[in-house]
N, C-alpha and C positions, 0 to 999 in steps of 0.2 A: 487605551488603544494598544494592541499586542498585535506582533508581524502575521502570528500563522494565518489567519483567515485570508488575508492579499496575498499570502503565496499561493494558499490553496485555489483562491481563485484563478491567479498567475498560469498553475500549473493545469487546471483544466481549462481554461483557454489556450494556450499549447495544445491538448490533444483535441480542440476545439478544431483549431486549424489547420492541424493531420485532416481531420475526416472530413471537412467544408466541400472539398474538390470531391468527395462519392458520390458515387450514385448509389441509387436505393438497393439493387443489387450488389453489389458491395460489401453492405454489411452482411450476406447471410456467409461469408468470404470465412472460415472455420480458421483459428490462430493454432500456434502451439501449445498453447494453455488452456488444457484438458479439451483442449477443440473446439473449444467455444467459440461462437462465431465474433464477430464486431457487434453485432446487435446484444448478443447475449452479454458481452463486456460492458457494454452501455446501460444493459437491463440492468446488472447488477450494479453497476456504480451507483445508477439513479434510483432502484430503491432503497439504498442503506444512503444518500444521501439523503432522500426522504426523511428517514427514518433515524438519521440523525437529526435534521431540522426539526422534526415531532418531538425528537427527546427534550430538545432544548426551549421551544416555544406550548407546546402542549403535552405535558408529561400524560397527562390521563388519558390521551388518545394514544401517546408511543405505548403505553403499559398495555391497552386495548388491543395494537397491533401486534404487539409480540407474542399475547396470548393465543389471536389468531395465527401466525409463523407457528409457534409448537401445536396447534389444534389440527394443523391443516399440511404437515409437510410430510404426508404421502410420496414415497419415491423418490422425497430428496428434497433440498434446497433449491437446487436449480428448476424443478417443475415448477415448487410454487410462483419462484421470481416469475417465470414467464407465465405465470396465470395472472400473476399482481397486475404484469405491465399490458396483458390484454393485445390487441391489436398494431400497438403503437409500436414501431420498425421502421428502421431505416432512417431518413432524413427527418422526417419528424420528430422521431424518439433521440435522433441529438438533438433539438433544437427546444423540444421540452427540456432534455437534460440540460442544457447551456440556460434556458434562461430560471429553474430552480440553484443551480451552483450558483450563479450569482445572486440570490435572493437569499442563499445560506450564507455566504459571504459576508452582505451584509448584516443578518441576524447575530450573526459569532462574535461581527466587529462590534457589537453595543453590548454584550455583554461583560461580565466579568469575568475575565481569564480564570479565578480560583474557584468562581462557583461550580456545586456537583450540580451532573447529569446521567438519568439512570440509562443503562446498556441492556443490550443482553446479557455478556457477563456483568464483573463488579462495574458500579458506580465509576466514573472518571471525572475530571475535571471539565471545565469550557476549553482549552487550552487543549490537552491533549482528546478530546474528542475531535475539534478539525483537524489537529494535528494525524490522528487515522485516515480520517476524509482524504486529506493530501498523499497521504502515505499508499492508501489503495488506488487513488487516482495515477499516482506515479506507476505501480507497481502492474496495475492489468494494464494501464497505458502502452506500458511495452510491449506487448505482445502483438497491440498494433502497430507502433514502431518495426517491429520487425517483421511482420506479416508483407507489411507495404515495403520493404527494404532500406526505409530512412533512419538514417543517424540521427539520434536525439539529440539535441543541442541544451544541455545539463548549466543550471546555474547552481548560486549557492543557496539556491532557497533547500535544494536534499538536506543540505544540515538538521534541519527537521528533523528525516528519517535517519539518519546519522546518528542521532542524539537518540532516539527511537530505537534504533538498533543496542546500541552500548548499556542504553537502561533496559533490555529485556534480556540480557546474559543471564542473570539468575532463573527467570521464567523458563527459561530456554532448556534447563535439568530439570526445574524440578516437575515439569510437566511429565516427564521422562519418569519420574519417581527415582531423578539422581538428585546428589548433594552437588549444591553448583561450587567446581574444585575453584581453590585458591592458590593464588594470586588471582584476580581479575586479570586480563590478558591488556597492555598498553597497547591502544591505538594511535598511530600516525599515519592520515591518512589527508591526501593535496585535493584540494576542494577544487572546482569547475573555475576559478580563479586564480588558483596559483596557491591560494594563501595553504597555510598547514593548519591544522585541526587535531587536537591530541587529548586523550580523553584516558582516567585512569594512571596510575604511578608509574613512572618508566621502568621497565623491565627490557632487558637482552636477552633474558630468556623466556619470556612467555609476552610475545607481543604480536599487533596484526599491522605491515604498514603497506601501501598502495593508492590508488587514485579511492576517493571516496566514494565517485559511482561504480568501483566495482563492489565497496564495500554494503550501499544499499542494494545492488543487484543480488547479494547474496543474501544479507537477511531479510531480502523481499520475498527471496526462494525463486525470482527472475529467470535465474543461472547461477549453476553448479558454481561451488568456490575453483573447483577445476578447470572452468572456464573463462575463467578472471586472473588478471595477475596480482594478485595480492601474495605476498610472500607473510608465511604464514608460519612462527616461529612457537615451539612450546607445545605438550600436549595437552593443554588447557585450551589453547587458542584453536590449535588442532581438531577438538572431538566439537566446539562451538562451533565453527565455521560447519562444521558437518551434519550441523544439527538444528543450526539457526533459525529463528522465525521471526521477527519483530509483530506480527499479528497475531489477536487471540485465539483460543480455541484451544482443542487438541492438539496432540502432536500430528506435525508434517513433515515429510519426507521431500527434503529439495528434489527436484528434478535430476535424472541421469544426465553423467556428463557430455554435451556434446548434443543434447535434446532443442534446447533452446537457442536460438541464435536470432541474426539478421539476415533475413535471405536476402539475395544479389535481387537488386532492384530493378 
């Protein structure tokens, strides 16, 4: 038994219960995050949940589907997600989504945390595949956090993306076609409890310390490091925070600063 899978489910019951009180109109409600509506955030959470639960329970169907994704994404990713999800909007499309995330939930808990599972990119582990689950459920979560104007109420299940975040500093250049500079940058960073979390050798000159949700806010690409108080020491830790992504793919460019926020509720 390994924590990730009940936090993931943890954490998408949290934004479970954001969006309980909508109405169907509601979700065509467009966030700051590339404008995507609530329904559109839902869409995508629910198909790469999918599409995680396929990798893990029927590989020949996940490899099936993916071949469909690259055959068929005409115009983008985002068309095809809203062809995948068809009709289904609004209150019913969360309440499909709520009752697959806790059916992945359970599937992630029986498994073994070290076995692989294949992706779109490289293979990963049982482990850190929900470990992404949670990470992108946090991560577009907020956008309706902040749409709606509510204060997210953060535990320490982020450690996750914390640990997420620290272990993709090297991905984070060489996507860049840089050499990821040395020293690793020391993180201290006060966890939703008080406690401290510190990650990498202590350095005063190349270090990152602050609250830890700002630190997943940043390499979620949430919100600018400019809009977090993270004090931000070294031009190692410097050109990272600037450049940050915990998620795969290409490179992405965080948001301007001052772009994403919590509007007045």
């Amino acid at each position: 038994m390994f924590e990730q899978p009940a936090d993931f489910r943890d954490e998408s019951q949290a934004l479970h219960a954001l969006l309980e009180p909508l109405a169907d109109a509601d979700y065509d409600r467009p966030t700051q995050f590339k404008g995507w509506t609530i329904n559109e955030v839902l869409t995508h959470l629910h198909m790469w949940n999918w599409a995680a639960d396929k990798a893990l329970t029927d590989e020949a169907g996940f490899l099936a589907f993916v071949e469909h994704v690259m055959a068929d994404r005409a115009g983008g990713l985002r068309p095809f997600e809203n062809r995948w999800i068809g009709d289904l909007k609004g209150r019913a499309l969360r309440e499909a989504w709520r009752k697959l995330f806790g059916e992945i939930a359970d599937h992630f808990a029986a498994a073994d945390p070290k076995a692989r599972v294949k992706w779109v990119g490289p293979d990963m582990s049982v482990r850190s595949s929900i470990t992404a689950r949670l990470m992108e459920t946090w991560a577009h979560g907020q956008a309706v956090y902040d749409l709606l104007g509510v204060e997210r109420q953060n535990t320490d299940r982020i450690r996750n993306i914390v640990v997420l975040g620290a272990n993709t500093y090297g991905f984070n250049f060489k996507i860049r076609g840089e050499e990821p500079p040395q020293p690793v940058p020391h993180l201290r960073l006060s966890a939703p409890s008080g406690e401290v979390w510190t990650f990498n050798e202590p350095s005063d000159t190349e270090c990152i310390e602050g609250s830890a949700v700002d630190f997943c806010q940043t390499v979620t690409q949430v919100r600018n490091v400019a809009d977090t108080a993270l004090k931000v020491t070294g031009p190692n830790a410097t050109r990272w925070m600037a450049i940050a992504q915990c998620f795969a793919g290409a490179p992405n460019d965080p948001p301007a600063p001052g772009s994403r926020f919590r509007v007045a509720a």
